[in-house]
C-alpha positions in Angstrom: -2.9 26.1 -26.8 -5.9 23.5 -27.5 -5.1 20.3 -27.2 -5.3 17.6 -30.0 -8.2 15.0 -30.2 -7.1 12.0 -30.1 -9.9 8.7 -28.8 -10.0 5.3 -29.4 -13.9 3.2 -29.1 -14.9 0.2 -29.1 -16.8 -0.1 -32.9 -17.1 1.2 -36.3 -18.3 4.9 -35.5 -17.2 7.2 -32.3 -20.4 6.0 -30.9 -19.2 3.2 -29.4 -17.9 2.4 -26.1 -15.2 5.2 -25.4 -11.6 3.0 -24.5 -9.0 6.0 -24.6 -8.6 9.2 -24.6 -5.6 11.8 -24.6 -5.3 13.5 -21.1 -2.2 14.5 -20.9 0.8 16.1 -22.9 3.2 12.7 -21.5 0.4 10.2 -22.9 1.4 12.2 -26.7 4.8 9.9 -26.3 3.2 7.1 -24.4 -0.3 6.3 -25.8 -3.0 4.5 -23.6 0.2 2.6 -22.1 -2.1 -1.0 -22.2 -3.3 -3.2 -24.3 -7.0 -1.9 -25.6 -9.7 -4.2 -26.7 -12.8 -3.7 -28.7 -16.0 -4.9 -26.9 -18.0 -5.1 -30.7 -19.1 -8.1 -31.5 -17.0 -7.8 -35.1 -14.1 -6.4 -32.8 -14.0 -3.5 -34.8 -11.8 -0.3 -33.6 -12.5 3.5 -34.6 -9.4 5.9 -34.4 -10.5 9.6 -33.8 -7.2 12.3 -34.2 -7.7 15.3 -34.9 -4.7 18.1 -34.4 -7.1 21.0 -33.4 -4.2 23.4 -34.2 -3.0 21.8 -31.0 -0.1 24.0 -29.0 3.1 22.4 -29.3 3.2 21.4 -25.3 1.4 18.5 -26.8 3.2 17.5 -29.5 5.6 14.5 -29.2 7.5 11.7 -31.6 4.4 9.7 -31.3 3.7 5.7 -30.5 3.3 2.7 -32.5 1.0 0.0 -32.2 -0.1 -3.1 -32.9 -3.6 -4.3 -34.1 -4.4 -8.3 -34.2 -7.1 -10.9 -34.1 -7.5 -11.9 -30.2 -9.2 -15.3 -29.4 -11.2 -14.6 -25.8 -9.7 -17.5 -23.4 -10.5 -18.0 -19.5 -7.8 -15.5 -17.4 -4.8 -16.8 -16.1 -1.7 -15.8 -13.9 1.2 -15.3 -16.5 4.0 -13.9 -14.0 4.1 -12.6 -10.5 7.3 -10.7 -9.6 8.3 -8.1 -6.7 11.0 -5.4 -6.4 12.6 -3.2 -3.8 10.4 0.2 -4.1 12.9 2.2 -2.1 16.0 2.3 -0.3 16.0 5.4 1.6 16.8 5.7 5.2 13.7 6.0 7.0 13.0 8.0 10.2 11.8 5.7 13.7 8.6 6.4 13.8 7.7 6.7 10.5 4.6 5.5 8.6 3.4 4.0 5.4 6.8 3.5 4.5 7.6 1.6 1.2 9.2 -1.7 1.0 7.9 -3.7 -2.2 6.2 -3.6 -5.1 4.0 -6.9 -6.6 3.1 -7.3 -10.2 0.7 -10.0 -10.9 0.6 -10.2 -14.4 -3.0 -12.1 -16.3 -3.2 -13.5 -19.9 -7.2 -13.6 -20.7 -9.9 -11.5 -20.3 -12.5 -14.3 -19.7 -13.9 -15.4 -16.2 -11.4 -13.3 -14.1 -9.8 -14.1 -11.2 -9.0 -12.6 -7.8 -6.0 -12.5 -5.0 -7.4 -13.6 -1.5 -4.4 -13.4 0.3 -0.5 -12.3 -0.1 2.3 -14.0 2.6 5.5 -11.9 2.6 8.9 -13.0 5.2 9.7 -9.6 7.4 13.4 -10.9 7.1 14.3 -9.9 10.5 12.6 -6.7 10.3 9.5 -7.7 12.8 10.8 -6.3 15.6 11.0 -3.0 14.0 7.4 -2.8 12.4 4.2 -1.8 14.3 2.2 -2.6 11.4 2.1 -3.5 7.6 0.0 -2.2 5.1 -1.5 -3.7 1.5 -2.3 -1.7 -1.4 -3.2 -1.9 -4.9 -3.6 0.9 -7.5 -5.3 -1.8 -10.2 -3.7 -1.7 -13.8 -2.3 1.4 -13.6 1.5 1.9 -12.3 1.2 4.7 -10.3 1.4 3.5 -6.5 -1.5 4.9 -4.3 -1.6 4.9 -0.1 -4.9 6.7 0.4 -7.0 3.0 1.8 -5.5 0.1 2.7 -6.8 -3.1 1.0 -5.3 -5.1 4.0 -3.2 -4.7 7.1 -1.9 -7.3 9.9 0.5 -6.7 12.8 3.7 -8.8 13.2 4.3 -11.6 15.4 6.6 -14.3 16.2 9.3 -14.8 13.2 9.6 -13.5 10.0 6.1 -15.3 7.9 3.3 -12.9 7.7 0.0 -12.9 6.0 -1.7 -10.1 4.7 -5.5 -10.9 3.7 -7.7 -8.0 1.7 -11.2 -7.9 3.2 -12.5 -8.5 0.1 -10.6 -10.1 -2.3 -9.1 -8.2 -5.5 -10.6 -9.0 -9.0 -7.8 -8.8 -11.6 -7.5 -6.9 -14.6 -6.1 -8.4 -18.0 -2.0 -7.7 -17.6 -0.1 -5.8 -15.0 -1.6 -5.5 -11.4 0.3 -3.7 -9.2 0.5 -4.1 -4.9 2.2 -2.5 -2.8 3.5 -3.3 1.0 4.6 -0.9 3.5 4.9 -0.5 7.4 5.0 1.6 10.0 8.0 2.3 12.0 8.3 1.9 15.3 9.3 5.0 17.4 11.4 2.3 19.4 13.3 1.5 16.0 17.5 2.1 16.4 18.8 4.0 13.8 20.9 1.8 11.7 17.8 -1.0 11.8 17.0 -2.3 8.2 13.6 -2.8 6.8 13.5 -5.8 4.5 10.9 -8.1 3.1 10.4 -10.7 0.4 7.6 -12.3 -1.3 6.6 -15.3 -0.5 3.6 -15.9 -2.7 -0.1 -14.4 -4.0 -3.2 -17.0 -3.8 -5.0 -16.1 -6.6 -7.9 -18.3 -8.2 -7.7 -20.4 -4.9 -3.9 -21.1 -6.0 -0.8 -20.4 -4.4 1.7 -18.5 -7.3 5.4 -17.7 -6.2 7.4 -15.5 -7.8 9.8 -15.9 -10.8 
């Protein structure tokens, strides 16, 4: 089947600076998933649907929004949190294994800020670990492990700091890390692989989480 039209620009005419499109038949439930803002000068939005006779594969119930005035306002950290990303036994040996997941969230648009550095506690689990690994897959929620954006080895105790080569411009609202490690093949069997956030510097500032 063809599959419906439906874009978002930045403007009054589909002219303008494309912000959204539908890719997918999930995104006909979901929408763009973000919050979307005009880059006109007048802020103006222009709304392009159009069924196309579409299959039903991508019909769904559909997504509301919102539409309101937005005052520009320097970027800020709003929220930093971090959860457990899995709890599977792992092999020894193993690599790129998850542990956490970071969400910094921003408020603002305006002069954006970056994370230089992230310092996570191994609780115990040094000894294990041959090496840990720093990612980021941006704004979008959908964890990546293709390039590292850091790495470090452990040492002595549990503190360890994980510093991107360059540091990480943020987007307005959810960015997402992710840590992992490597296994070592010396690893027992019932070891466990832990860690906890200590904190994100971002803007030259030290954030902890909620």
């Amino acid at each position: 089947g063809v599959q419906a039209k439906f874009e978002i620009y930045s403007g009054k005419t589909a002219k303008g600076t494309p912000l959204w499109k539908l890719a997918s038949a999930d995104e006909s439930s979901t929408g763009p998933g973000k919050t979307l803002r005009s880059a006109s000068v007048d802020g103006a939005l222009t709304v392009v649907f159009n069924t196309m006779d579409s299959s039903p594969y991508y019909a769904g119930k559909g997504w509301t929004a919102t539409a309101s005035e937005y005052t520009p306002k320097p970027m800020e950290v709003a929220s930093v949190a971090a959860t457990q990303t899995s709890s599977a036994a792992v092999r020894s040996g193993a690599k790129n294994e998850d542990i956490i997941g970071i969400t910094v969230t921003t408020e603002g648009a305006q002069d954006p800020i970056s994370l230089s550095k992230v310092k996570i506690s191994l609780k115990g689990s040094g000894k294990n670990v041959d090496k840990v690994y720093l990612y980021t897959s941006g704004t979008e929620d959908t964890p990546v492990k293709e390039t590292p954006i850091a790495e470090a080895v452990p040492g002595e105790g549990d503190a360890l700091e994980l510093v991107p080569t360059t540091a990480v411009t943020l987007g307005e609202g959810a960015n997402y890390f992710y840590v992992t490690y490597d296994v070592k093949a010396s690893a027992p069997v019932n070891a466990v692989l832990d860690a906890a956030l200590t904190s994100v510097t971002v803007g030259g500032a030290d954030k902890t989480p909620a």
